[in-house]
TIMAR-547865 format. One record per residue (C-alpha): residue number from 1; chain; x, z negated, y negated. Coordinates in nm, 2 decimals, always signed. Each point is the difference from the previous one (the first is absolute). Layout:
% residues N
<NUM "A" <X Z Y>> ...
This chain:
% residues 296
<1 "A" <+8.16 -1.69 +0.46>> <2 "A" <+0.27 -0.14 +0.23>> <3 "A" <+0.03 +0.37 +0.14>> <4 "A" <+0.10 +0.13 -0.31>> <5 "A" <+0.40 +0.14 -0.02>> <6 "A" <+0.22 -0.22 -0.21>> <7 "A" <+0.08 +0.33 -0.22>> <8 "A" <-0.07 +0.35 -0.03>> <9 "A" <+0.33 +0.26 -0.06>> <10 "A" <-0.13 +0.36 -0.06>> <11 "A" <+0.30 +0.24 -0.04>> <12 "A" <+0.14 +0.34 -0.02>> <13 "A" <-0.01 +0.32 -0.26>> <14 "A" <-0.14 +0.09 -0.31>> <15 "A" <-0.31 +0.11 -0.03>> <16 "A" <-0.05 -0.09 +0.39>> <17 "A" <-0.33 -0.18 -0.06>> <18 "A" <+0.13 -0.33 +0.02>> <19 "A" <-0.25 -0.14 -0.23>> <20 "A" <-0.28 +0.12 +0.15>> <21 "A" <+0.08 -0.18 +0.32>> <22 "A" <+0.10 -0.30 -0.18>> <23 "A" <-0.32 -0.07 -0.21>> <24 "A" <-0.21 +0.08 +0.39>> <25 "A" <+0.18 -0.27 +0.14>> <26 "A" <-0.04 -0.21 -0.32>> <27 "A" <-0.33 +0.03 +0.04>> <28 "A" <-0.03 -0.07 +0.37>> <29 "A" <+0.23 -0.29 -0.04>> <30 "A" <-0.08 -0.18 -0.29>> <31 "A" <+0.31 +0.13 -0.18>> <32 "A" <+0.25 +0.04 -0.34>> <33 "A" <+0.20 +0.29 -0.05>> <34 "A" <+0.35 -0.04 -0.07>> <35 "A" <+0.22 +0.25 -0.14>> <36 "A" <+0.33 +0.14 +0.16>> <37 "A" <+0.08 +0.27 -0.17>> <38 "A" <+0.28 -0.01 -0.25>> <39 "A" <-0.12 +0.25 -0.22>> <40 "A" <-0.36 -0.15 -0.07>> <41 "A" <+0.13 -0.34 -0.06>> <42 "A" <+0.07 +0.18 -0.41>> <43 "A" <-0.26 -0.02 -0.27>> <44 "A" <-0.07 +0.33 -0.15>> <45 "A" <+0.04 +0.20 +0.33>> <46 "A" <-0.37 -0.02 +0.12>> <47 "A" <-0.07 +0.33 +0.07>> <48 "A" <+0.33 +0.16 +0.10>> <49 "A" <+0.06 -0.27 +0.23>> <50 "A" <-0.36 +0.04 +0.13>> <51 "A" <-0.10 -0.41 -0.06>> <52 "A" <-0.32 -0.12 +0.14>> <53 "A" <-0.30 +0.07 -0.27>> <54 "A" <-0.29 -0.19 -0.10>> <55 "A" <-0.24 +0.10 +0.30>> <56 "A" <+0.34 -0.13 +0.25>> <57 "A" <+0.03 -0.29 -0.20>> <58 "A" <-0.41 -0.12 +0.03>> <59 "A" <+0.07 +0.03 +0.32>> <60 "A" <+0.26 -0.25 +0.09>> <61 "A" <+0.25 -0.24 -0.18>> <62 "A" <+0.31 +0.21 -0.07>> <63 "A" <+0.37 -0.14 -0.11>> <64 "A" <+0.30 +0.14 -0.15>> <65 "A" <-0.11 +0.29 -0.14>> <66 "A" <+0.11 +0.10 -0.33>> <67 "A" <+0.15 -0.33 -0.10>> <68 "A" <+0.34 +0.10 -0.11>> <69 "A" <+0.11 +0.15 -0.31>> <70 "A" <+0.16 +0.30 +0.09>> <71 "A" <+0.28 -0.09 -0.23>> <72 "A" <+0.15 -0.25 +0.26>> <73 "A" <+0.13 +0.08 +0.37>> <74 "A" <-0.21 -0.16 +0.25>> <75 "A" <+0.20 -0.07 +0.28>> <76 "A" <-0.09 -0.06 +0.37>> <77 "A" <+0.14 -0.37 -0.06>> <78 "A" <-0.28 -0.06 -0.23>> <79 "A" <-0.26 +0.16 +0.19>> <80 "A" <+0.11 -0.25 +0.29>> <81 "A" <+0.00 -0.30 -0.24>> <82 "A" <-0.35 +0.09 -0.09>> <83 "A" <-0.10 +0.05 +0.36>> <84 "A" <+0.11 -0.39 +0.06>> <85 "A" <-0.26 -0.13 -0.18>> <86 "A" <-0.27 +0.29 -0.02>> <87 "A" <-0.07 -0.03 +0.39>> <88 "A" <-0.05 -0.35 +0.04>> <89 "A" <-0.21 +0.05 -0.34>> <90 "A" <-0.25 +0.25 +0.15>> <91 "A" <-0.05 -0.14 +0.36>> <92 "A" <-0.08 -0.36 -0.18>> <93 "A" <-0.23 +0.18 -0.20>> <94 "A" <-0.17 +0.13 +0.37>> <95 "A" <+0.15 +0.30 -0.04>> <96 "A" <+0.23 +0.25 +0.23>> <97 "A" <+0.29 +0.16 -0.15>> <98 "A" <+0.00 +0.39 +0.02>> <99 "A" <+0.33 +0.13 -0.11>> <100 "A" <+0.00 +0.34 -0.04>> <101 "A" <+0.26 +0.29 -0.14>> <102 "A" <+0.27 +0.23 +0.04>> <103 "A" <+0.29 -0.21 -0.11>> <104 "A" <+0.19 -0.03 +0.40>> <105 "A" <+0.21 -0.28 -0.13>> <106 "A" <-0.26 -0.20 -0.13>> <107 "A" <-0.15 -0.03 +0.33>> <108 "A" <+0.40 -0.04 +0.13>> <109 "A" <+0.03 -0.30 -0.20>> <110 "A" <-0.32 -0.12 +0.07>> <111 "A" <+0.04 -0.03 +0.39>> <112 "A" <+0.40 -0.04 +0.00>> <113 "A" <+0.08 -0.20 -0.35>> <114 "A" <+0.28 +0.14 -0.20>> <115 "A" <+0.38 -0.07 -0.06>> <116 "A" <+0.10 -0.25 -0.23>> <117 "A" <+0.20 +0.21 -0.25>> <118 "A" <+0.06 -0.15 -0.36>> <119 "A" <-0.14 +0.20 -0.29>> <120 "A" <+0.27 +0.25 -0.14>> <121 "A" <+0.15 -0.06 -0.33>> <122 "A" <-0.26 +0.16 -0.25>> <123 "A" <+0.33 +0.18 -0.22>> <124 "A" <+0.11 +0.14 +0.38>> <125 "A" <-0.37 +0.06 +0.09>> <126 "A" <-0.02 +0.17 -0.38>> <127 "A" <+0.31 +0.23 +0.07>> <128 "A" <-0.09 +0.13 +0.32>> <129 "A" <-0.35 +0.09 -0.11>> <130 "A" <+0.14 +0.19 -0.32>> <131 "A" <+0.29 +0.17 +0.26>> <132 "A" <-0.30 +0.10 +0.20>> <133 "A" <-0.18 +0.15 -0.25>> <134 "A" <+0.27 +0.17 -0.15>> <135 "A" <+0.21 +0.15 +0.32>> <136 "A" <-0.20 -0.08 +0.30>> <137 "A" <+0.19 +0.22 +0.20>> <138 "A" <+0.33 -0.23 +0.00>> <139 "A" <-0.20 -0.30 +0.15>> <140 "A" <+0.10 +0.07 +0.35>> <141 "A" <+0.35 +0.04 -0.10>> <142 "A" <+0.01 -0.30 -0.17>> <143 "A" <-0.15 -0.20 +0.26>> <144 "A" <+0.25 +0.15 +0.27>> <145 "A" <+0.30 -0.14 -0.21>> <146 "A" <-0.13 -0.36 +0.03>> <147 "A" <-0.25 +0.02 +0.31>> <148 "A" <+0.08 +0.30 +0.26>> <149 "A" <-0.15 -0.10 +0.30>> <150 "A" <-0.35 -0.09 -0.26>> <151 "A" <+0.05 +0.32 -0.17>> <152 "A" <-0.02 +0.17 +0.33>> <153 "A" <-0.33 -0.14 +0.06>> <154 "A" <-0.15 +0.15 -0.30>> <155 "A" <-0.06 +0.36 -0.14>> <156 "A" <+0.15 +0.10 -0.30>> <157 "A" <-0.36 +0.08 -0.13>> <158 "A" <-0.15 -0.36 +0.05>> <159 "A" <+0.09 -0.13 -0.38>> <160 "A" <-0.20 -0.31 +0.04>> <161 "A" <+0.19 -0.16 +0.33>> <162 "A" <+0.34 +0.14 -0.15>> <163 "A" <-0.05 -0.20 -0.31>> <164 "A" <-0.13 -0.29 +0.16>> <165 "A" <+0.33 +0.00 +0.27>> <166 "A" <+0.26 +0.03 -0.33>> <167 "A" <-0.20 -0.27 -0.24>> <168 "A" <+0.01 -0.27 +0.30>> <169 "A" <+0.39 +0.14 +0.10>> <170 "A" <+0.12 +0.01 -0.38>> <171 "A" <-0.15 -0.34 -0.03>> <172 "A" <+0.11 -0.19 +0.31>> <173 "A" <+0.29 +0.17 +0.18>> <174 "A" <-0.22 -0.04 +0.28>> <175 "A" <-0.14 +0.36 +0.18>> <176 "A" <-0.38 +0.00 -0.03>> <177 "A" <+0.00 +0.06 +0.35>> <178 "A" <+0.18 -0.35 +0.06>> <179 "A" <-0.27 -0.18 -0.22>> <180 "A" <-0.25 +0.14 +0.23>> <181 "A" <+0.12 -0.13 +0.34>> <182 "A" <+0.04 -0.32 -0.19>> <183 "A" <-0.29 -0.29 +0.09>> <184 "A" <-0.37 +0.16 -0.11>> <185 "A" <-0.26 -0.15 -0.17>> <186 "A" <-0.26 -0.13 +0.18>> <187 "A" <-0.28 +0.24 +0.09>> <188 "A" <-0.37 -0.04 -0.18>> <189 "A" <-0.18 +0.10 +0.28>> <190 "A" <+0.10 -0.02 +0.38>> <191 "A" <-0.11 +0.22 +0.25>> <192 "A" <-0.30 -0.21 +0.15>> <193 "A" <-0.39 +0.10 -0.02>> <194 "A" <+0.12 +0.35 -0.26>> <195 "A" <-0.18 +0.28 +0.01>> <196 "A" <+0.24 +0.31 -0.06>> <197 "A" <-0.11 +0.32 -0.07>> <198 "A" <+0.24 +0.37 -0.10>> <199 "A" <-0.27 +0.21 -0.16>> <200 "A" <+0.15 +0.36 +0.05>> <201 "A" <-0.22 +0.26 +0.01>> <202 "A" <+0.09 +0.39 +0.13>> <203 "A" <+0.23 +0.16 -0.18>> <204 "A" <-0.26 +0.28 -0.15>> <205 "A" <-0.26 -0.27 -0.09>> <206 "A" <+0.28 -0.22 -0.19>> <207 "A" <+0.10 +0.32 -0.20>> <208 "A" <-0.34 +0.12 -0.10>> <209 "A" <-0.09 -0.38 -0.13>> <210 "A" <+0.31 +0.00 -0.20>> <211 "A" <-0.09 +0.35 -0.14>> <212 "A" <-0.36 -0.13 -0.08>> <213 "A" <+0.13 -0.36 -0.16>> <214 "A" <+0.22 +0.16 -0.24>> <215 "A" <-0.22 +0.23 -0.13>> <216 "A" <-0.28 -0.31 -0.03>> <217 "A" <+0.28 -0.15 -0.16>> <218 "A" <+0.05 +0.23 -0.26>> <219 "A" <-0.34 +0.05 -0.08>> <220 "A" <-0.08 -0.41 -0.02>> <221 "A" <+0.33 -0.07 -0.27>> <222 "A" <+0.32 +0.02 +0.15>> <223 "A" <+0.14 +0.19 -0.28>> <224 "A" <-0.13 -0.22 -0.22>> <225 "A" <+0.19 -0.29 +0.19>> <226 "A" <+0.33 +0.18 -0.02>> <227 "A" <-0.05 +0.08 -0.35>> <228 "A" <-0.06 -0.37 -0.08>> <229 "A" <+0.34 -0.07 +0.23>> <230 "A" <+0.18 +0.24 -0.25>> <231 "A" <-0.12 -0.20 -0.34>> <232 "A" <+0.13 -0.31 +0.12>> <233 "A" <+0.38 +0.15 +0.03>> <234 "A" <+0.08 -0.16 +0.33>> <235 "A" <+0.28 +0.07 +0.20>> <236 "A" <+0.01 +0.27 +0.31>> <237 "A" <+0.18 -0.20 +0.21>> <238 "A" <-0.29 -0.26 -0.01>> <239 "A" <-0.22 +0.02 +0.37>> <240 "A" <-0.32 +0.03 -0.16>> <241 "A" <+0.16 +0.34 -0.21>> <242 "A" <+0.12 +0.12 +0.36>> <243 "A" <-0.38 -0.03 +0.13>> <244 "A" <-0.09 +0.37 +0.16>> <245 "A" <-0.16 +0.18 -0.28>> <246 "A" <+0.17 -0.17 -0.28>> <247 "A" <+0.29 +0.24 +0.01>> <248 "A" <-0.20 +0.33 +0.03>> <249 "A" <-0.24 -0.07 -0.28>> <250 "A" <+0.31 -0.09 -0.26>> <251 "A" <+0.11 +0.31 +0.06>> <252 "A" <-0.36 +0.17 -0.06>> <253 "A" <-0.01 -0.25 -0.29>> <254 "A" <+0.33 +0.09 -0.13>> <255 "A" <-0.12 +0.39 -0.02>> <256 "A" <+0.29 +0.05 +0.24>> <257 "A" <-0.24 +0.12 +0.31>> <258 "A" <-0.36 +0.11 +0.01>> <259 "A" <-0.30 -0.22 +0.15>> <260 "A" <-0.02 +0.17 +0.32>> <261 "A" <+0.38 +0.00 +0.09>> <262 "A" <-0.01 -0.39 -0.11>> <263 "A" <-0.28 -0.05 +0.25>> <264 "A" <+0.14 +0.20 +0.27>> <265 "A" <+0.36 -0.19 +0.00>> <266 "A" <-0.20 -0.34 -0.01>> <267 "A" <-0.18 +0.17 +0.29>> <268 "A" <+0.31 +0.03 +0.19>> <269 "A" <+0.16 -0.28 -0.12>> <270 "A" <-0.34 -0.20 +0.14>> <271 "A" <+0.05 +0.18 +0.35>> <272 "A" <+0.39 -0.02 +0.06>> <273 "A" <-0.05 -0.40 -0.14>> <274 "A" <-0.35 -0.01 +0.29>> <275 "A" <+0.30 +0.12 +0.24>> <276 "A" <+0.29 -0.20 -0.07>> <277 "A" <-0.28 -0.30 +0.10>> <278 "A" <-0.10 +0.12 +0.33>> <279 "A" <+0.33 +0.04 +0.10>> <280 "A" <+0.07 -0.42 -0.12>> <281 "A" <-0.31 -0.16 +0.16>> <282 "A" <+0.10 +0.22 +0.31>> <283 "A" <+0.30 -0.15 +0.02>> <284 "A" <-0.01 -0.31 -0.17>> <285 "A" <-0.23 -0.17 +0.04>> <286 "A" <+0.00 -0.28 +0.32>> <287 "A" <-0.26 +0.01 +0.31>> <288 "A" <-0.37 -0.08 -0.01>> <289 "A" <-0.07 +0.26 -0.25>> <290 "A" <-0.32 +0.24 +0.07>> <291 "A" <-0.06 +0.32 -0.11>> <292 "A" <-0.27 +0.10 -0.19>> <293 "A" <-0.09 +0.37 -0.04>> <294 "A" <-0.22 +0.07 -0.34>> <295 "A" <-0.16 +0.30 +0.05>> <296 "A" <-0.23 +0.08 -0.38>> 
């Protein structure tokens, strides 16, 4: 037993395979799976998120799946607060921890801790969500009045970080990027006796397992998920409405696009998102991290 690593971290893109390789080493280890993904931390997203089924779930204890409403933001704040305690929870209980997902900044905050910035005003937090929604292209613009040099840092496409920068600004005076050079949190885990794995499998073999998981999840009730989404009238600038899929089958619901264009922009959408993570953990992430080639 007193060989065993401290923790498990198994990252890198969707569809990569990462939870094949974590419930092997579960089972080799004598270990519980942890989600780090922040899309399949939402109830009602079990299939277009791809969350662990039954037979995974025999197989191994399994946390933070599916246990927020998708009504609320989950931030990676939370996720760390639960990580505090969940840890220490599972290796008292004989356990090692297996974190695995595609969510690079939980595995940021993880191994680095995170800045101490105050919670935004919810009537600022409120405005810039509705501005967002509304005219999304004058983000960047607005941040560049307040913030240059953090507007700089930022594309005018990435809604989410532009939001976030003008919520903290609007509510602080304070540049987000000041906040974050400020004294961080304390880490949960430091970098003794990990084992870190990137799974990243070749390019072609990433693309046809996205291809194939779609399709699965179409046929095993991912329009029926959306369609469920719909009823309960929640807002689009929510994250679990933003979830890859969610988007494209509206519009098939809506009657505003046919099935097979919905599923070939969630398609793409699910290859440019498996992209845009490479290129993070490549250059993100810290040293001691091994790569892991899935090839089926």
């Amino acid at each position: 037993m007193s060989d065993r690593p401290f923790a498990i971290l198994i990252a890198g893109p969707t569809a990569s395979g990462k939870s094949s390789l974590a419930l092997e080493l579960a089972e080799r280890h004598g270990g519980a799976v942890v989600n780090a993904d922040a899309s399949q931390v939402y109830s009602g997203l079990k299939v277009l998120t791809a969350r662990p089924g039954k037979g995974e779930l025999d197989r191994a204890p399994h946390y933070l799946y599916g246990h927020v409403d998708p009504a609320h933001a989950y931030s990676v704040a939370q996720w760390l607060r639960e990580m505090r305690s969940l840890i220490p929870e599972i290796r008292d209980a004989g356990n090692v921890p297996i974190l695995t997902g595609g969510t690079g900044l939980y595995f940021k905050a993880l191994l680095e801790g995170l800045s101490d910035i105050p919670e935004p005003d919810p009537a600022i937090r409120n405005y810039w969500r509705d501005f967002a929604a509304q005219t999304p292209q004058k983000l960047h613009g607005e941040l560049a009045r307040r913030d240059d040099e953090g507007a700089r840092k930022l594309r005018p496409s990435d809604v989410q970080r532009l939001v976030r920068a003008l919520e903290v600004f609007d509510s602080t005076g304070v540049p987000l990027s000041q906040w974050q050079e400020r004294r961080l949190e304390a880490p949960v885990l430091q970098d003794e006796n990990l084992l870190k794995f990137i799974v990243e499998p070749p390019r072609a073999v990433l693309h046809e397992r996205i291809e194939r998981r779609f399709d699965e999840m179409i046929q095993h009730g991912a329009i029926e998920e959306v369609e469920a989404l719909l009823k309960r009238g929640l807002a689009d600038n929510l994250p679990a409405m933003k979830a890859i899929g969610v988007r494209e089958l509206k519009a098939y619901l809506n009657g505003e696009i046919e099935l097979p264009v919905a599923v070939e922009r969630a398609k793409t959408a699910t290859r440019q998102y498996a992209k845009r993570q490479s290129t993070w953990f490549r250059n993100q992430v810290g040293e001691g991290w091994k790569r892991h080639e899935l090839q089926t």
